[in-house]
C-alpha positions as CSV (number, residue, x, y, z in Angstrom):
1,X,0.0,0.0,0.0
2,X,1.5,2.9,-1.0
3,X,0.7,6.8,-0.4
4,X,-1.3,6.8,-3.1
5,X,-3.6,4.9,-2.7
6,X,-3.9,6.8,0.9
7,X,-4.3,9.8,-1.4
8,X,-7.1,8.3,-3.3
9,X,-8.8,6.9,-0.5
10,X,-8.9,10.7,0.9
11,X,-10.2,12.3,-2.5
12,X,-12.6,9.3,-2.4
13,X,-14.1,10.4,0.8
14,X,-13.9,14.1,0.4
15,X,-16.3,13.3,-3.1
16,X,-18.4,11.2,-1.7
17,X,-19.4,12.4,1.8
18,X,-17.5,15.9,2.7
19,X,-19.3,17.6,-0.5
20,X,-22.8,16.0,0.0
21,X,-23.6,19.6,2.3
22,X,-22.4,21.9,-0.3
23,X,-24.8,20.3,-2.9
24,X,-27.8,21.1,-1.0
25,X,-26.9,24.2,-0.2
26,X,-26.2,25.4,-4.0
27,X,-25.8,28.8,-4.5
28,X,-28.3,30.3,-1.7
29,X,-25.6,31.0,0.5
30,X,-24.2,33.4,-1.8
31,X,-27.9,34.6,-3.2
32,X,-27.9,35.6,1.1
33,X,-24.5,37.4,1.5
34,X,-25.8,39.5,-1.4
35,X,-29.1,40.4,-0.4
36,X,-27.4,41.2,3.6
37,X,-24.7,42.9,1.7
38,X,-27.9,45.2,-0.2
39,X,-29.1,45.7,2.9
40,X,-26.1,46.4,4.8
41,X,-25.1,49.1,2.4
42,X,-28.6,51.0,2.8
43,X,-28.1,51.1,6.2
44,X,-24.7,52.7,6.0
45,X,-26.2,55.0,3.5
46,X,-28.9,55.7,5.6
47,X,-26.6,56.9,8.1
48,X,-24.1,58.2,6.2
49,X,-27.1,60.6,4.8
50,X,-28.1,61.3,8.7
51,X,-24.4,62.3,9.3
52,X,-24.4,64.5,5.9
53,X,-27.4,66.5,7.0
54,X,-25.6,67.3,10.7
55,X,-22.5,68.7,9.3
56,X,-24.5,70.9,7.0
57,X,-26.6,72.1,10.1
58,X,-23.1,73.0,11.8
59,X,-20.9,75.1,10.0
60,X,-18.1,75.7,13.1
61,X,-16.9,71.7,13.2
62,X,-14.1,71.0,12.1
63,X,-13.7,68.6,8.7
């Protein structure tokens, strides 16, 4: 038995039951990070709009 067929025997089990998850899963992990990532930028524009409108109000801080 040499260390390839070790090797083989680890590829063998990564195909068959380390992957199953990632099957079911697909894609709609990523389809998720991009919709929180959508939503995540609205809220910092949301504040970043707030913060906007306050140093307009007041002219004597520094920027």
């Amino acid at each position: 038995m040499g260390s390839s067929s070790v090797f083989y025997a680890i590829a063998d089990f990564m195909y068959d039951y380390a992957f199953i998850p990632f099957e079911y899963v697909g894609n709609m992990f990523n389809y998720a990070m991009i919709v929180l990532g959508f939503f995540g930028m609205l809220y910092w524009l949301n504040w970043q709009r707030k913060f906007n409108e306050q140093a307009k109000n007041n002219p004597g801080q520094l920027k």
